[in-house]
N, C-alpha and C positions, 0 to 999 in steps of 0.2 A: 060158422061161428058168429055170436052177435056181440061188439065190440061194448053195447051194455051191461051186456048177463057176462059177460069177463070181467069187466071193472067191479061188478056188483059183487064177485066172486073172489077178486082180490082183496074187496074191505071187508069181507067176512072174513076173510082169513089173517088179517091183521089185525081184528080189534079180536078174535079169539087168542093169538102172540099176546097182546097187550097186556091182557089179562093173566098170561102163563110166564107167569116172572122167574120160573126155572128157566125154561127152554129158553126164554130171551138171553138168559145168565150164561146155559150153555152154548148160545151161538155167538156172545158177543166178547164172554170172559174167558172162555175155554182156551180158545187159538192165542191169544193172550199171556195167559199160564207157561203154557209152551214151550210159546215164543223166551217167556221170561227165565222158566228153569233152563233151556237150555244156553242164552245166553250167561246163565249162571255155572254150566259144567263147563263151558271152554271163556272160561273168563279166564282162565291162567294159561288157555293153549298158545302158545307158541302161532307167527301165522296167518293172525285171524280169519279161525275156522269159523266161526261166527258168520262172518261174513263173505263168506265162500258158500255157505250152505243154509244160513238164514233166510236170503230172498226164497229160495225153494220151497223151504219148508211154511214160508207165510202164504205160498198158495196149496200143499199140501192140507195142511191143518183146518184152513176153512171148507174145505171139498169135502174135507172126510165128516167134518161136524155139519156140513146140509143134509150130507149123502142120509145121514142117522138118523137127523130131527125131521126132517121132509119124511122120508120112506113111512117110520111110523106113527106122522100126522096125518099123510093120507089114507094110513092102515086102519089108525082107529074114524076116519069117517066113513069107512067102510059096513067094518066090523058093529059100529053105534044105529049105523040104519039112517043116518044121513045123508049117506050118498045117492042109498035108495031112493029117498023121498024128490032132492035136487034134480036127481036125473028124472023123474017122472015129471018134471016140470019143463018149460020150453030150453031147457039151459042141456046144450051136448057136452060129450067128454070132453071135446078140443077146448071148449069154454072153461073146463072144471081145470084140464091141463094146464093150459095157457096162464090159470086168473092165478092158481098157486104158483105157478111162476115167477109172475107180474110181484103177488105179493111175499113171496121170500126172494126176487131178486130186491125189491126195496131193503129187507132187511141184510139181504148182502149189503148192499150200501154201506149201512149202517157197520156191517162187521167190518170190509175191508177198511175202512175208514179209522176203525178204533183201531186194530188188528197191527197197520201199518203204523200210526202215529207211536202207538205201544214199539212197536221194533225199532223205530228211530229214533224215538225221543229219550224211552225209558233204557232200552236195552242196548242202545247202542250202535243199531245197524249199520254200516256205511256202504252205501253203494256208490257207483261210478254212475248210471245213469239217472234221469228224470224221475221224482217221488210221485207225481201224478199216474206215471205209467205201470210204476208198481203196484198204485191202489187198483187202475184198472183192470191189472193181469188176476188181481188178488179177485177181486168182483166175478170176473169172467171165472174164475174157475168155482168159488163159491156158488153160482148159478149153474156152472155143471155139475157141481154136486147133486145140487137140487135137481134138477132132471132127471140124471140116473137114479136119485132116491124114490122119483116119482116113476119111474119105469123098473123099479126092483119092489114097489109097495106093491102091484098086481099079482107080483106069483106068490105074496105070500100070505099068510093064512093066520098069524098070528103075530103080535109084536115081537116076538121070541125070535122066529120065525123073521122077522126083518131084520132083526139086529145079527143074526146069522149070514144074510147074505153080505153082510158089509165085507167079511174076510173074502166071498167071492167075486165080489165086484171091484172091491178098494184094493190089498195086499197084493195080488199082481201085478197093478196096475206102479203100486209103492215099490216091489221088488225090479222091477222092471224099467222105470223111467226115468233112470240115469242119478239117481243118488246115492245107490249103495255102489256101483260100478258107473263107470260112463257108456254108455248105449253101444257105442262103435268098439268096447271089449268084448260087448255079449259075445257069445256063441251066435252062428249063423241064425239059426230058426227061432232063436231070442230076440235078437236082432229083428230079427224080420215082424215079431208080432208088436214089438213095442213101436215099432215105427208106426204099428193104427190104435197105439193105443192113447186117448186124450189127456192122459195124465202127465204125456212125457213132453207132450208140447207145453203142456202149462209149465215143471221144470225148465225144461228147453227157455223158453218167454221170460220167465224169472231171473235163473240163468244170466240170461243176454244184459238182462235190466243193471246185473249187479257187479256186470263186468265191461261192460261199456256205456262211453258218454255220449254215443249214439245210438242205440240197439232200435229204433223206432223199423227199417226195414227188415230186422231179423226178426220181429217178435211180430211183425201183423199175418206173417204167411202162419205162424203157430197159433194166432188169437181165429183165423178165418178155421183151422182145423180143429180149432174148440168151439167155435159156433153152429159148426156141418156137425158134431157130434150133438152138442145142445137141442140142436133140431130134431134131429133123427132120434133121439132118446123120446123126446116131448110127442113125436108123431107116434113113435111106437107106444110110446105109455097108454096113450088113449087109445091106440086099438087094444090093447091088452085088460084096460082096467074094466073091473066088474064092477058092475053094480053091488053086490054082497058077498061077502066071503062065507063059501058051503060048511 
């Protein structure tokens, strides 16, 4: 990889964002929404379930809105004959991986940042630990989105087609990672697949955040098992992506 032709690869793909003032809307305002209706159904609960399940869901909602806009960002430069053309130049997949990366993790940035301010400010959130390590956990997982959307955009063939993989990538990972049930109710062989699945570390990390006024040694062994996925998604994506879709 040439740490040029990445960078070069990331401000192409931020001033094309810049210009797509939906997709910015939905990565920035979406999680937002959310965040804000659902602060508005248990506004009267007894509790606060708000804030039992809020930190959660503010790394939830950004994961699943990368997983979307990534996968069929890099479907239609596929599909458009762009990628074709990049890859026949000195520039590898790892460069094409990484640089999209690079530039939707900036624009996580940008989300956790709105995303979190919106749950504490607006809606009310309260957590028990550090707000800094919430925006961090919120980033980290919004970048794992992005990588799995960039290792789910290769098998598929058509934006249709992408937006379809979301139920198989995301909704197990949603059923599974301790917020419809807590992970150690599952059934054994539930149990068992959610413990490698990276969405439940990201809960798990959130979790910690909004229950304790220390959670810093409980959430970095969860943030190192969502950066070994980050990787491993980002390596496989570039062995998998094509040049065009048949």
């Amino acid at each position: 990889m040439n740490p040029r032709i990445t960078l070069a690869t990331a401000g192409r793909v931020l001033r094309q964002l810049r210009a797509d003032h939906r997709t910015v809307a939905l990565i920035v305002v979406v999680p937002c929404v959310l965040l804000g209706l659902l602060a508005w159904v248990y506004a009267d609960a007894p509790g606060g379930v708000f804030d039992r399940i809020g930190p959660a869901l503010l790394g939830v909602f950004p994961f699943v809105v990368m997983f979307l806009v990534t996968s069929i960002a890099t479907l239609r430069e596929r599909t458009s004959g762009t990628l074709e053309r990049l890859l026949t130049s000195p520039m590898g997949k790892g460069d094409l991986m990484l640089g999209y990366a690079l530039a939707f993790g900036v624009v996580a940035v940008l989300q956790a940042v709105v995303a979190t301010a919106f749950a504490v400010l607006v809606a009310g959130l309260d957590i028990a630990g550090p707000l800094w390590l919430l925006v961090v956990i919120a980033l980290v997982d919004a970048v794992l989105g992005t990588a799995l959307g960039l290792l789910a955009s290769g098998f598929a063939r058509t934006e249709f087609q992408a937006v379809q993989f979301m139920p198989a990538f995301v909704l197990p990972q949603f059923l599974l990672c301790g917020l419809i049930l807590p992970r150690d109710a599952l059934p054994g062989p539930l149990e068992a697949v959610s413990d490698v699945l990276p969405l439940s570390y990201a809960v798990d990390a959130m979790q910690d955040v909004g229950a304790r006024a220390d959670p810093l040694g409980d959430v970095l062994p969860s943030l190192g098992v969502i950066a070994v996925w980050i990787v491993v998604a980002l390596v496989l994506g570039s062995l998998t992506l094509r040049r065009r879709t048949p």
